[in-house]
C-alpha positions as CSV (number, residue, x, y, z in Angstrom):
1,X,84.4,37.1,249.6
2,X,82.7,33.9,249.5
3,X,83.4,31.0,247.2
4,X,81.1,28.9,244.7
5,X,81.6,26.2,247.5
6,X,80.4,28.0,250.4
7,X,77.5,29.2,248.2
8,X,76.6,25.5,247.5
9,X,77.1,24.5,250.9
10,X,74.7,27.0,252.0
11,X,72.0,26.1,249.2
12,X,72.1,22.2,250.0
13,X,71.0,23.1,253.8
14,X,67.2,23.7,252.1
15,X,67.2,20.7,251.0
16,X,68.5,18.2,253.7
17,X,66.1,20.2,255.6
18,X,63.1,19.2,253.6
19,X,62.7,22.8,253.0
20,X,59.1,23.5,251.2
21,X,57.6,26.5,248.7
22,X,55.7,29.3,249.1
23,X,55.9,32.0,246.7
24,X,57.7,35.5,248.1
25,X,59.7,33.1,250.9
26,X,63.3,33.1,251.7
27,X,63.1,30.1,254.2
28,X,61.0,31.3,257.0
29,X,59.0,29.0,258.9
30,X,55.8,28.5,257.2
31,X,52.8,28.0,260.1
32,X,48.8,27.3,259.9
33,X,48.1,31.0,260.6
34,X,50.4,32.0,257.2
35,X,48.8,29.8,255.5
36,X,45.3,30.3,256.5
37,X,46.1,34.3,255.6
38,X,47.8,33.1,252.4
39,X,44.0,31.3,251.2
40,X,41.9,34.0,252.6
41,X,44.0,36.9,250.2
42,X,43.9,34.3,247.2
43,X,40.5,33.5,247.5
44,X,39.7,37.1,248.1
45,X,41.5,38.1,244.9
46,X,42.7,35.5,242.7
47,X,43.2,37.7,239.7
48,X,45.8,40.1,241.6
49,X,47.7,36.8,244.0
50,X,47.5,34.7,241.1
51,X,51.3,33.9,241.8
52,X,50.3,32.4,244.6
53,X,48.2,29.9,243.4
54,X,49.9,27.1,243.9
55,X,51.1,28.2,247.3
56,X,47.1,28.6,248.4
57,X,46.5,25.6,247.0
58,X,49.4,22.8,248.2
59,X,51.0,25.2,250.9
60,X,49.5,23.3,253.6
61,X,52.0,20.3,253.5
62,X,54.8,23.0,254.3
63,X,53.5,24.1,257.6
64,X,56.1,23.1,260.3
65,X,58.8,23.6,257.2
66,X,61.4,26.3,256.4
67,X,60.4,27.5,252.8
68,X,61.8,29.3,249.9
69,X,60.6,30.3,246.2
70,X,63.2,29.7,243.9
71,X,65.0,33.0,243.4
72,X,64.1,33.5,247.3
73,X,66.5,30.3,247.7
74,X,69.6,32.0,245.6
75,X,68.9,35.4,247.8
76,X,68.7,33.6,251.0
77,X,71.8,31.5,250.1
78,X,73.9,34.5,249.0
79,X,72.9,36.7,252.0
80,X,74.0,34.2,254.5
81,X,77.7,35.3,252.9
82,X,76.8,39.2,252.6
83,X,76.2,39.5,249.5
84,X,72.6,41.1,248.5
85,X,71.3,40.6,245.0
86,X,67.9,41.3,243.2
87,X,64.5,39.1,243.8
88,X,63.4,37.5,240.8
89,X,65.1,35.4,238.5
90,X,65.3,38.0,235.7
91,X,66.5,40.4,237.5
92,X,69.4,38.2,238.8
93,X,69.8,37.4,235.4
94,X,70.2,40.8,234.2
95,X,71.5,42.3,237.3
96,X,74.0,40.5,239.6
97,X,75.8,38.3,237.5
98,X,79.7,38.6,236.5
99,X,79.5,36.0,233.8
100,X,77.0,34.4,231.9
101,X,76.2,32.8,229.1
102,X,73.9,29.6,227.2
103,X,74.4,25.9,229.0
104,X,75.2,23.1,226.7
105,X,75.1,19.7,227.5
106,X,79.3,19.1,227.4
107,X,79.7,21.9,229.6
108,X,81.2,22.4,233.1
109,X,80.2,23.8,236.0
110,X,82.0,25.5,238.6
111,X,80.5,24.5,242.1
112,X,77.4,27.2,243.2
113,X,77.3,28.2,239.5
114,X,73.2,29.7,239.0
115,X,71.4,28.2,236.3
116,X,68.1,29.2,234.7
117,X,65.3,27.9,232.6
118,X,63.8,30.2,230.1
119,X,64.8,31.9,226.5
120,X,66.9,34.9,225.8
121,X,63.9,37.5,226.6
122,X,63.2,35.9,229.9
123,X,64.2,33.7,233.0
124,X,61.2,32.0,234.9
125,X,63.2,29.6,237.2
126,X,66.3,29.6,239.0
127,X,68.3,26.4,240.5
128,X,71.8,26.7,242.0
129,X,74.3,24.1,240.7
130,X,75.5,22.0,244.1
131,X,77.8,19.8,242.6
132,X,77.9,16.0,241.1
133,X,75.6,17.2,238.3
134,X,73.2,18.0,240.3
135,X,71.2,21.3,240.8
136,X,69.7,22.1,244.1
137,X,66.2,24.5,243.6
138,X,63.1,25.7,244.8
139,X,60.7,23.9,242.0
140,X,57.2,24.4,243.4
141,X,54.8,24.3,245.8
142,X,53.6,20.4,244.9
143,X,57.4,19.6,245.5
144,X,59.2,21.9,247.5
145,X,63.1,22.2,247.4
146,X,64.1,18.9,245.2
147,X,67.1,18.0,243.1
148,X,67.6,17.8,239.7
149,X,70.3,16.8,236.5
150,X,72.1,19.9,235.5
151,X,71.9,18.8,232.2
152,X,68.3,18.1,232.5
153,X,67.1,20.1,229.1
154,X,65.3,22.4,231.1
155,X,68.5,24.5,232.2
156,X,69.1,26.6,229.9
157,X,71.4,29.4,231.1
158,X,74.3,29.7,233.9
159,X,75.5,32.3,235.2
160,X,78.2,33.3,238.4
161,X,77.3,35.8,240.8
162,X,78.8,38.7,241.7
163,X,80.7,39.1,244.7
164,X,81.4,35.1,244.7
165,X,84.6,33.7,243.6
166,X,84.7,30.2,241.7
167,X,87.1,27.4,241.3
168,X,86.5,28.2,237.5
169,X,85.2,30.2,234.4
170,X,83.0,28.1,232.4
171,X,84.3,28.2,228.4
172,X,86.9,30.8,229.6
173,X,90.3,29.3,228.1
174,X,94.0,30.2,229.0
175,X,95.9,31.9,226.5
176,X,97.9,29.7,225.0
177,X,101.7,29.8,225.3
178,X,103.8,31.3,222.4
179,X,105.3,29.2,219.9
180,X,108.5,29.9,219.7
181,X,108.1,29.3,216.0
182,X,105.4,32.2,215.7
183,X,105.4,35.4,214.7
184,X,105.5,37.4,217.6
185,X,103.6,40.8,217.5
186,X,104.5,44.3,217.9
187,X,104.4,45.3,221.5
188,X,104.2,48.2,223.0
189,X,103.3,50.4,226.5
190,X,99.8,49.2,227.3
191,X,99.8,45.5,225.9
192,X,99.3,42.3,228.0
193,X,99.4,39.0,227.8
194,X,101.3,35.8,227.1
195,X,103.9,37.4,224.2
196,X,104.6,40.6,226.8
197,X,105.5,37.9,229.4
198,X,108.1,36.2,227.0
199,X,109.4,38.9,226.5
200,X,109.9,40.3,229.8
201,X,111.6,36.8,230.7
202,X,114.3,37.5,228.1
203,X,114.9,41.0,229.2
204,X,115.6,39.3,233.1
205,X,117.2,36.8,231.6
206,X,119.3,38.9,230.0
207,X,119.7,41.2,233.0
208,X,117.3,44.0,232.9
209,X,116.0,45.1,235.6
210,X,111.8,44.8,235.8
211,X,111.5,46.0,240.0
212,X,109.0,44.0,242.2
213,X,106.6,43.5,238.9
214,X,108.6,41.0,237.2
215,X,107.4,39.0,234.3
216,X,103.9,40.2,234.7
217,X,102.0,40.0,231.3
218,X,102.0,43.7,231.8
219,X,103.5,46.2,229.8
220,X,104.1,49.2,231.8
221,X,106.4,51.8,232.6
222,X,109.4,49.2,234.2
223,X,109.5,47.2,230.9
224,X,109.2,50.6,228.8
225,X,112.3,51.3,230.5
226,X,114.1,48.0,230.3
227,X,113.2,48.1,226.6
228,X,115.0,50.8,226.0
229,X,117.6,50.2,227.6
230,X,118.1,47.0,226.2
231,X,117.7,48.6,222.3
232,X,120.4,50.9,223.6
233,X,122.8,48.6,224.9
234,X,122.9,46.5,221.4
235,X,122.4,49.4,218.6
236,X,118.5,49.9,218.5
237,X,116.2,52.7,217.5
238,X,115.1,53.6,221.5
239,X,111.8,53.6,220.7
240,X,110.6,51.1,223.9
241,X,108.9,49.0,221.0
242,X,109.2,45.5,221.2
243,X,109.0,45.0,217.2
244,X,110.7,42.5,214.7
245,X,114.0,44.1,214.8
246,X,114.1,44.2,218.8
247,X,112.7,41.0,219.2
248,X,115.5,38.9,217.1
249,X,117.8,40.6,219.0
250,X,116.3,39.5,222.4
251,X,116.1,35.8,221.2
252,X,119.4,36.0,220.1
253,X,121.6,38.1,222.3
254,X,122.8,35.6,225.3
255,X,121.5,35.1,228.5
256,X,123.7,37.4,231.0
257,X,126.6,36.2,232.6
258,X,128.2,38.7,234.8
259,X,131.6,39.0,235.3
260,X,133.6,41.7,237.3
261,X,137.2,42.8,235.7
262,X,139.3,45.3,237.5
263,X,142.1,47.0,235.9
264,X,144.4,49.0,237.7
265,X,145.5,52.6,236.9
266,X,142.9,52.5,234.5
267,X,141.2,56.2,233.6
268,X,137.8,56.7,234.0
269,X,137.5,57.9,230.5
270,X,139.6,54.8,229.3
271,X,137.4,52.1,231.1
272,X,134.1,53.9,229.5
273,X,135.2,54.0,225.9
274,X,136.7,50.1,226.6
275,X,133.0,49.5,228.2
276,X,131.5,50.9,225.3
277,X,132.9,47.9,223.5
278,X,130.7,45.2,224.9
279,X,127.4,46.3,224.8
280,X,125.4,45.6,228.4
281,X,129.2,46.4,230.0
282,X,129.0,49.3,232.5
283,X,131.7,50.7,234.7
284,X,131.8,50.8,238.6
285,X,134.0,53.4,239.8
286,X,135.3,52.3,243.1
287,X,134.7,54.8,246.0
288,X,137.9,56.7,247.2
């Protein structure tokens, strides 16, 4: 999978390649005969190539050059790492994107980040975001592949492809950690998050057994278990619901300590009804 980075990295080669436009191009080499053809079908029909206007008209000053259009420069740049998305700005916008959402002008990018120009109905324009506040794109045929201020006010919108992994989630905040002053919610089979992972630390702690999952966030069938074993060692309902009642006795019953007491001549049914004593006590019955 590549990273936000390596999609940056691959983006900035257009540029410190005085790559060109031309509209439709994902950074071919743009010759005299292209562009002679490209003129030839504009002038021919300038109605139906009206796209590429600008192209016909300025493309000239790209021949010799590598060239892109701007959402030709974001599909070139992710293809070079295998992933494939959709031509067009819109469509990337509505298609190949994990996260998205509005850019404001406090807000922080994750290296290779996409942004967009545009309104809510519709993205024209496409830049990637390189890095130092500064978005790499494809801007037109007059300028080619130029730089611009992230915060410029013509980015609107950013967005993270799919298939790409970044060093963060714009807006996307941790959940905080519980207060131990709190109220701490009802849990059950199912939940996640920060309060499931406190209390999975107390059961440990306190020396129930959670297997290779540990204190997870994740409420499944291994903390079900330890749950209910833990309500039945210290007088619970055994319901494997982590409610008020369960979760007093968690914060107050001690950390475990384990000692080992052997008592000779000692029955079987003796040691279990002294075991049954100390709650979280069990017997080991030593082999013959």
């Amino acid at each position: 999978m590549a990273t936000g980075n390596e999609i940056a990295k691959t983006t900035l080669e257009a540029y410190e390649c005085n790559g060109g436009y031309i509209w439709g191009q994902q950074g071919a080499e743009w010759t005299a005969a292209k562009q002679a053809n490209l003129e030839k079908k504009y002038k021919a029909d300038p109605e139906g190539m009206v796209n590429y206007k600008g192209s016909a008209t300025y493309g000239k000053q790209w021949i010799g050059h590598r060239v892109w259009d701007c959402a030709g420069l974001s599909r070139w740049a992710a293809a070079q790492h295998g992933i494939a998305i959709h031509s067009g700005s819109n469509l990337i916008w509505q298609c190949d994107l994990s996260h998205k959402g509005k850019l404001t002008s406090s807000m922080d990018l994750p290296v290779g980040a996409q942004v967009f120009t545009g309104t809510d109905e519709k993205k024209p324009h496409i830049g990637t975001y390189t890095g130092d506040g500064i978005v790499t794109e494809a801007s037109g045929a007059r300028v080619g592949v130029i730089q611009s201020k992230v915060h410029d006010k013509k980015w609107k919108y950013w967005g993270l492809e799919k298939g790409v992994t970044y060093d963060f989630i714009p807006d996307e905040k941790p959940e905080p950690e519980p207060d131990p002053g709190d109220k701490k919610p009802v849990l059950r089979k199912g939940d996640s998050g920060p309060y499931v992972t406190l209390a999975q630390t107390q059961l440990i702690q306190r020396g129930y057994d959670l297997g290779i999952w540990g204190a997870d966030g994740k409420f499944g069938q291994k903390t079900f278990d330890a749950v209910v074993a833990f309500q039945r060692d210290w007088g619970l309902v055994q319901d494997g619901i982590i409610g008020p009642r369960t979760w007093e006795m968690l914060s107050s019953t001690p950390v475990k300590v384990t000692y080992k007491v052997t008592v000779p001549g000692l029955s079987l049914h003796d040691a279990e009804a002294l075991a049954a004593l100390y709650p979280g006590s069990r017997v080991e019955k030593e082999a013959e």
